[in-house]
C-alpha positions as CSV (number, residue, x, y, z in Angstrom):
1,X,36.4,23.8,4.4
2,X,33.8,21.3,3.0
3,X,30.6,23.7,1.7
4,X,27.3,22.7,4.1
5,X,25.4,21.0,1.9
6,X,21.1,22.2,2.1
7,X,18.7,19.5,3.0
8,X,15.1,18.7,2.4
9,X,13.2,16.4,4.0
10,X,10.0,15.0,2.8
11,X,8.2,12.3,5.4
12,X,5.1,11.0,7.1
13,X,6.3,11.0,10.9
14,X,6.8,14.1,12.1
15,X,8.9,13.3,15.0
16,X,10.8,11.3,12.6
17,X,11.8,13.8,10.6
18,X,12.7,16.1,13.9
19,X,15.1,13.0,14.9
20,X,16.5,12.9,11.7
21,X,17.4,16.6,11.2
22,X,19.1,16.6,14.7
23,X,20.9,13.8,13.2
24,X,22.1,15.4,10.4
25,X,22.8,18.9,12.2
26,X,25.1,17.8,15.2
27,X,28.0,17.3,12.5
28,X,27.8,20.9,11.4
29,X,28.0,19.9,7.7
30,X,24.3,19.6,7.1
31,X,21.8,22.3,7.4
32,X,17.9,21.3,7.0
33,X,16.0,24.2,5.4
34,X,12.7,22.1,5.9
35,X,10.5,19.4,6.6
36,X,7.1,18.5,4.7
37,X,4.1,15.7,5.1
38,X,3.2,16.0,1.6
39,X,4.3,15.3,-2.0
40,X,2.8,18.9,-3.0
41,X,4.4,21.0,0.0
42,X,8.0,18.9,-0.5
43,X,7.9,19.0,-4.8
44,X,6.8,23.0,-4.4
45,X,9.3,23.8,-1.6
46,X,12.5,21.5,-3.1
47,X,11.8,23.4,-6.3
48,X,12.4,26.7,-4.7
49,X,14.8,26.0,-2.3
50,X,17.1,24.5,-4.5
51,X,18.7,22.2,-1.8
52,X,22.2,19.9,-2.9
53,X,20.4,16.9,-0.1
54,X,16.7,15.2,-0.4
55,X,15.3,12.9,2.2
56,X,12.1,11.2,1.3
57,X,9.6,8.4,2.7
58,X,9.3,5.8,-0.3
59,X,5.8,5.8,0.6
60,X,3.5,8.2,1.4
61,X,0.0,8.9,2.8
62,X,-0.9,10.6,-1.1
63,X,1.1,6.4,-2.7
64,X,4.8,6.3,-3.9
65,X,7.6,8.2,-5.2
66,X,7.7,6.6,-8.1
67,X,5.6,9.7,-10.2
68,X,7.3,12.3,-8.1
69,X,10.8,11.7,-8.0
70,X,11.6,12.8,-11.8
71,X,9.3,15.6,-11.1
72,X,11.8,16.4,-8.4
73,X,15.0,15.5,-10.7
74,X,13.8,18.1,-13.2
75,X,13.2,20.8,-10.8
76,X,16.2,20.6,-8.8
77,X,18.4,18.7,-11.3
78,X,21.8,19.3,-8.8
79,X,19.9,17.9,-5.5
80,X,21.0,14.1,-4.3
81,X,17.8,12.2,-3.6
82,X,17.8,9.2,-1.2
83,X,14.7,7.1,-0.5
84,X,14.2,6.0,2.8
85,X,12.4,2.7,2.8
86,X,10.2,0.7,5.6
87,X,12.8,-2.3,4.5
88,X,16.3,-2.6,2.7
89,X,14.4,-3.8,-0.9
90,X,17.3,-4.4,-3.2
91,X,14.5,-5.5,-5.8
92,X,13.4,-1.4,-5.4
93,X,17.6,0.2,-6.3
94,X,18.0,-0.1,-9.7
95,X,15.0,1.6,-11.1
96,X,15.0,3.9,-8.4
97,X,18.5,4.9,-9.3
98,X,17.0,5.0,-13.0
99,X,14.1,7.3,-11.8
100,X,17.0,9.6,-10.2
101,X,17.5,8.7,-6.9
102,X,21.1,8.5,-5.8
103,X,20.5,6.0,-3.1
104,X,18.1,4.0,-0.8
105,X,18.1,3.2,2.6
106,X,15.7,1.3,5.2
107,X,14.7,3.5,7.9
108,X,15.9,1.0,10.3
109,X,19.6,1.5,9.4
110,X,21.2,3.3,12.0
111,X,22.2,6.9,12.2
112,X,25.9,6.4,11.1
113,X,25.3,4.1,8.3
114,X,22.9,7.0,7.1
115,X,25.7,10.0,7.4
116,X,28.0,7.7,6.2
117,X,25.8,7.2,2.7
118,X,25.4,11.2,2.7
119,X,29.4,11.1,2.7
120,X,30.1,8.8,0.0
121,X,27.8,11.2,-2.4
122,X,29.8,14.1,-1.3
123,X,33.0,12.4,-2.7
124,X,31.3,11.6,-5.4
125,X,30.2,7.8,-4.3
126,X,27.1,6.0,-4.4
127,X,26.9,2.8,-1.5
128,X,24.9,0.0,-1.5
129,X,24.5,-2.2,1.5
130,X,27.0,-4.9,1.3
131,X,25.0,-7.9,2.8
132,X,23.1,-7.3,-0.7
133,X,25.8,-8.5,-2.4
134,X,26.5,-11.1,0.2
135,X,22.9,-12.5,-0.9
136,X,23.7,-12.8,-4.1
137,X,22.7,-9.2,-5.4
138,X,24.5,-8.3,-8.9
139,X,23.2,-5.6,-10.6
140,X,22.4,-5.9,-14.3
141,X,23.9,-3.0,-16.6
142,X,19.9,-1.9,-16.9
143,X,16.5,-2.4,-15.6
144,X,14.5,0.2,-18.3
145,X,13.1,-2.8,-19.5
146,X,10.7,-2.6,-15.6
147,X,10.5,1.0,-16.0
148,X,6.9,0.3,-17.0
149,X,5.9,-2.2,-13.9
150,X,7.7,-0.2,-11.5
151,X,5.8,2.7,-12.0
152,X,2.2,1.1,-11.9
153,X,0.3,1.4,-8.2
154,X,-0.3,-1.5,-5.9
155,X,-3.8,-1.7,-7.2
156,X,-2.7,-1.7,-10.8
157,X,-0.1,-4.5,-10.7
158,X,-3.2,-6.3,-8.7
159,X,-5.2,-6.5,-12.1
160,X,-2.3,-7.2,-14.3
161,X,-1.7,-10.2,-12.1
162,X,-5.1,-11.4,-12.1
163,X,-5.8,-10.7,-16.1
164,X,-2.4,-12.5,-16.1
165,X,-3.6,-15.4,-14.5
166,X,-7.1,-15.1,-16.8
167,X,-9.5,-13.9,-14.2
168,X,-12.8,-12.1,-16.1
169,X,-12.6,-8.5,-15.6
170,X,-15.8,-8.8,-13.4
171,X,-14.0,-10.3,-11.1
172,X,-11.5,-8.6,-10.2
173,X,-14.1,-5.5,-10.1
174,X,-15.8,-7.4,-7.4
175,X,-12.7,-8.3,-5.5
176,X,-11.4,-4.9,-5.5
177,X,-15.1,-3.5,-5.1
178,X,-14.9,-1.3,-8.2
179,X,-17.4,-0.9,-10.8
180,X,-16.9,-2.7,-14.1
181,X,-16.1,0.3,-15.6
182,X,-13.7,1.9,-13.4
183,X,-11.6,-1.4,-14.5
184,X,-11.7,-0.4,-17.8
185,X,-10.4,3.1,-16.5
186,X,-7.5,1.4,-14.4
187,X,-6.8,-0.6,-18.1
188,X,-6.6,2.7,-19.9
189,X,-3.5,4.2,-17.4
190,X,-1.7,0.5,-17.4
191,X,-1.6,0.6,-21.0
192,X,0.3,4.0,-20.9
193,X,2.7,3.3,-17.9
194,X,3.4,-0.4,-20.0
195,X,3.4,1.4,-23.4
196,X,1.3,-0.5,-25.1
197,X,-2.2,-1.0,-26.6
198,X,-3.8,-3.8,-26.4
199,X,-4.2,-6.3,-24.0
200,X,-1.7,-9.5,-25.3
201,X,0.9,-6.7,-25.1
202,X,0.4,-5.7,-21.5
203,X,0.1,-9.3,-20.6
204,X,3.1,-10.2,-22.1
205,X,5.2,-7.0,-21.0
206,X,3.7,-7.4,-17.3
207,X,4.7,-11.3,-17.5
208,X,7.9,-11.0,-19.4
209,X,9.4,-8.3,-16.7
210,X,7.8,-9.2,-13.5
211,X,9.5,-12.7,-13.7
212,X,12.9,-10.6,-15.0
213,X,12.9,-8.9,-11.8
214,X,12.0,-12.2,-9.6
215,X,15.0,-13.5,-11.3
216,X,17.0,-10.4,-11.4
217,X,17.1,-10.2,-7.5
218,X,16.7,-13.5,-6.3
């Protein structure tokens, strides 16, 4: 008899998340040990619980998974982690799967295609939608080289593109309606995410991999 595998899921619609765990439940193979709105109740409780399943929002109410989801890896190194998305984002798999993630779905797939996903990872299988690959999709061998972009907020890769296209820095302060200085404070956590120091490197490692990835997934 196939072991019931423990699930977690971590979303922003409560009735959502209701739906879903019926979903998963009616088989019998799938038991849901809980449901959180937050980052902090879902990264405490998945650390305790220790589930083999995780079910999360890509985005939620406190910004992305993106600085969660190794957080997760490392405390539940065993548990299977797929992303639910508000739209099938090929240009979002690779470095998702890099991040730890062992799939991604859009939440408007439909109830089998979800189980069916949760299936291949229990024989071992990790699916990707095959109209991606109908579009053209071919995954390179790597994408650590966007590590760095992916994991900078929306209002971060806002001021890369606009240093990147030479606007002053008191400019974009005014059209984000920030202080001077609290762009010098967004400059300070690119530089860290990008790995670099000054600002010709973040320029050209924010250039260089943004238009990879445009090219990568076109």
């Amino acid at each position: 008899m196939m072991k019931v595998w423990r699930v977690v899921i971590v979303g922003c619609h409560p009735t959502s998340m209701l739906g879903t765990k019926l979903i998963l439940e009616e088989g019998g193979e799938l038991e849901v040990l809980g449901m959180y709105s937050s980052w902090n109740e879902g990264v405490y409780n998945i650390q305790e619980m220790q589930p083999d399943l995780v079910l999360m929002d890509y985005q939620m109410p406190e910004g992305n998974l993106q600085g969660i989801l190794p957080e997760i890896k490392s405390n539940a190194q065993h548990a299977h982690c797929i992303v639910m998305t508000e739209e099938e984002d090929k240009d979002m798999f690779l470095p998702l799967i890099e991040l730890g993630a062992s799939g991604v779905l859009s939440k408007g797939a439909s109830p089998r295609q979800l189980l069916l996903m949760i299936d291949g990872l229990r024989e071992g299988f990790l699916s990707i939608p095959l109209d991606w690959i109908e579009k053209g999709f071919r995954p390179p061998t790597s994408s650590k080289g966007l590590s760095g972009v992916m994991q900078l907020t929306q209002t971060e890769r806002f001021i890369m593109e606009r240093i990147v296209q030479g606007i002053t820095y008191d400019k974009i302060a005014q059209e984000i309606e920030v202080s001077r200085r609290s762009i010098d404070n967004y400059l300070r956590k690119i530089y860290v995410k990008l790995d670099v120091t000054t600002r010709a490197q973040a320029i050209e490692k924010f250039a260089l991999h943004a238009n990879q990835s445009k090219q990568m997934y076109a």
